[in-house]
C-alpha positions as CSV (number, residue, x, y, z in Angstrom):
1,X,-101.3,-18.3,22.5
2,X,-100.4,-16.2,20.2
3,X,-98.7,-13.5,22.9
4,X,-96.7,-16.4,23.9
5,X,-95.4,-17.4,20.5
6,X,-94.5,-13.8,19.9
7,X,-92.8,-13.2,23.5
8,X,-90.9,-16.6,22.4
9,X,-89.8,-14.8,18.8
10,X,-88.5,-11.9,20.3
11,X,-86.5,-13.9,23.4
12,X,-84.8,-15.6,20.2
13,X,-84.7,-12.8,18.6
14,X,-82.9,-10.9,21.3
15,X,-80.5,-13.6,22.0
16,X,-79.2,-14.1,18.6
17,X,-78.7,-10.3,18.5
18,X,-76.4,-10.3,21.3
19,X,-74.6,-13.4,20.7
20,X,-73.5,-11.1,18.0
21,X,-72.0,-8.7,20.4
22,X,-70.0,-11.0,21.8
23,X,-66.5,-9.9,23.5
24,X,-63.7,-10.3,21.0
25,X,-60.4,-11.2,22.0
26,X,-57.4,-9.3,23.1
27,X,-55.2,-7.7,20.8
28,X,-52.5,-7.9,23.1
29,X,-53.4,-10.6,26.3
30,X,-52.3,-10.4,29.7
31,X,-50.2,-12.8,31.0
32,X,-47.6,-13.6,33.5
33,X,-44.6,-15.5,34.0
34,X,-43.5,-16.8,37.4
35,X,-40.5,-18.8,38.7
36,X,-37.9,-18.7,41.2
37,X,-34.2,-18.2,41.3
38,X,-32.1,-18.6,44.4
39,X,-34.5,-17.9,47.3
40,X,-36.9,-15.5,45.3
41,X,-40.0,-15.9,44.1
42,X,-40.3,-13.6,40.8
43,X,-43.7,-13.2,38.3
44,X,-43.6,-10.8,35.5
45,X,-46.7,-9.5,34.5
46,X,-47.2,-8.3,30.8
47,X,-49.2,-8.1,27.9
48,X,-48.8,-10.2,24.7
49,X,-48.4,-8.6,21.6
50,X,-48.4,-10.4,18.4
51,X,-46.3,-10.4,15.2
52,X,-49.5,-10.6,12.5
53,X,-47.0,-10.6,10.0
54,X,-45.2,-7.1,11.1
55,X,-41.5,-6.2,11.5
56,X,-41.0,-6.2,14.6
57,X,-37.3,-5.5,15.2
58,X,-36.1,-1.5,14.5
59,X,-40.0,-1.0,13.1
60,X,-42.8,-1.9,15.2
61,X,-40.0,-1.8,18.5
62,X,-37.6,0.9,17.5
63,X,-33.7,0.6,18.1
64,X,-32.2,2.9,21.0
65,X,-35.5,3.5,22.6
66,X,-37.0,3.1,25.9
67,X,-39.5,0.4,24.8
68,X,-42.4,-0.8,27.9
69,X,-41.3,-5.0,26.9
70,X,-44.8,-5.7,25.7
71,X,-48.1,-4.0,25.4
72,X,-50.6,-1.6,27.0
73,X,-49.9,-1.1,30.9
74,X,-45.9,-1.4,31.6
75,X,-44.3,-4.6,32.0
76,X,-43.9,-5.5,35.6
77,X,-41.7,-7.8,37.7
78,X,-42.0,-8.5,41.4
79,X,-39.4,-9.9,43.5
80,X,-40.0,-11.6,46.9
81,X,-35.9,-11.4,47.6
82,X,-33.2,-9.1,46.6
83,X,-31.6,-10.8,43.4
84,X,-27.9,-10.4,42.0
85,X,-27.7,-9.2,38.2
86,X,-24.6,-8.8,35.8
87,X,-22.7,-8.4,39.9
88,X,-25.4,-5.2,41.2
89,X,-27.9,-5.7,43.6
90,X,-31.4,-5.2,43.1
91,X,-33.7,-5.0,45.8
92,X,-37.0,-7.1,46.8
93,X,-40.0,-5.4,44.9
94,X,-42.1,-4.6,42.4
95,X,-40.8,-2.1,39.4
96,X,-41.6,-1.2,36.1
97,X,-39.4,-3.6,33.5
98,X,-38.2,-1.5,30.6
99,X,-35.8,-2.0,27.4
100,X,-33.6,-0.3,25.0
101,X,-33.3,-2.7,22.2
102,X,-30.2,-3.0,19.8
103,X,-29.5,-5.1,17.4
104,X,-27.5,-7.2,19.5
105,X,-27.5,-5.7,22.9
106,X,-29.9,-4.5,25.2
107,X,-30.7,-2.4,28.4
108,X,-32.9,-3.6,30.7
109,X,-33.8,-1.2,32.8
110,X,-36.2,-1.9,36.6
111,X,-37.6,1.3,37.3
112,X,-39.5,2.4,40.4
113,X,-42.6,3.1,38.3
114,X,-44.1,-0.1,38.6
115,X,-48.2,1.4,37.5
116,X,-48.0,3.6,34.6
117,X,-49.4,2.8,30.9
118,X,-46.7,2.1,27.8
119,X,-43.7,3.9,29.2
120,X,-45.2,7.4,28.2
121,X,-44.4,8.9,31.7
122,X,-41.1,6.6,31.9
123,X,-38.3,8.9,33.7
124,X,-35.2,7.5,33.8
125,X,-34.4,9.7,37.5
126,X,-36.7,6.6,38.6
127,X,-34.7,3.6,37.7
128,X,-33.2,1.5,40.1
129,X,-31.1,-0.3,38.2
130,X,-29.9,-0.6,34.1
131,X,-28.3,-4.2,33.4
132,X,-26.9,-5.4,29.9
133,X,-28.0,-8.4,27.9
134,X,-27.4,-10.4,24.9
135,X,-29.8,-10.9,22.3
136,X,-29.7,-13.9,19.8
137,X,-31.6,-15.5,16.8
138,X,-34.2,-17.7,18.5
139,X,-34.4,-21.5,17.8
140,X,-37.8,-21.5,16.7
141,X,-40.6,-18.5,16.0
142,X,-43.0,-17.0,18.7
143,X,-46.0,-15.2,17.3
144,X,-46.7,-13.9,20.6
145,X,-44.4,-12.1,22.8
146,X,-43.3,-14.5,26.1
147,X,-41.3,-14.4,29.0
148,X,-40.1,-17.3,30.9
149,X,-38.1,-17.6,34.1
150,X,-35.6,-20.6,34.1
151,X,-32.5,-21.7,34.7
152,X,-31.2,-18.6,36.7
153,X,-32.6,-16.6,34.1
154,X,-35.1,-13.8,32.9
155,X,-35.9,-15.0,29.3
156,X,-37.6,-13.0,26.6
157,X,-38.9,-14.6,23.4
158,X,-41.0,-12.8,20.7
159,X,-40.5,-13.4,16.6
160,X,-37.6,-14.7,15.8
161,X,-35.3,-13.1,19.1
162,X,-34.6,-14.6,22.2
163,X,-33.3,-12.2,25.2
164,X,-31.9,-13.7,27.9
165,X,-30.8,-11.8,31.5
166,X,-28.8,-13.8,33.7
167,X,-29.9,-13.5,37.5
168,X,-28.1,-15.2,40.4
């Protein structure tokens, strides 16, 4: 009996230890955004980085650098059919999504490159196409970096921005 009532202790024991080793979450959580435009089917797969009360903006994200549009692994987007942007054609695939962020204008580049970490082995002699867009003030605050895909268009929200990249 009293074998069994230690065995039981140390079962408790044990289990109350590890429940204190329990996973924590993601910094920076995968997710992905999917939708279509026209006749392709297009999901963006990124991690989600979070504001926790830095600047984000010419700080964390520098100005006039190639930035991987999220965190860890590269951003990617795959598409099913070959899409129209700002009048260039980019083919059906999958490729590395990348940014230089202004202040008020951007360069979003899709490079060949789709499975690399950050964009620390980024080479530009591997993009397959460079597009502009706008950035604005964003309507309401996003902790956590998001795309969407809506409207014939590839949206970017994270703090108080909103990028958006027309598509036809």
């Amino acid at each position: 009996m009293k074998k069994m009532l230690l065995l039981s202790f140390a079962l408790l024991a044990t289990t109350f230890i590890f429940a204190q080793n329990a996973p924590k979450a993601q910094a920076s959580p995968a997710a992905k955004a999917e939708g279509k435009i026209g006749d392709s089917d297009i999901t963006i797969g990124y991690n989600q980085p979070a504001v926790k009360g830095r600047k984000i903006w010419g700080s964390l994200v520098p100005f006039g650098e190639v930035w991987r549009t999220g965190a860890n692994g590269a951003t990617t987007i795959t598409l099913s059919k070959d899409l129209t942007i700002d009048g260039k054609t980019l083919p059906a695939g999958r490729y590395g999504l990348f940014t230089i962020p202004t202040e008020t204008e951007w360069t979003v580049i899709f490079n060949s490159n789709a499975d690399q970490w950050g964009a620390y082995d980024y080479s530009n002699k591997k993009d397959v196409l460079r597009v502009k867009a706008q950035s604005a003030k964003s309507e309401t605050f996003n902790e956590r970096m998001t795309f969407a895909v809506k409207d014939n268009n590839i949206v970017l929200m994270w703090e108080n921005l909103v990028v958006t990249l027309e598509v036809k």
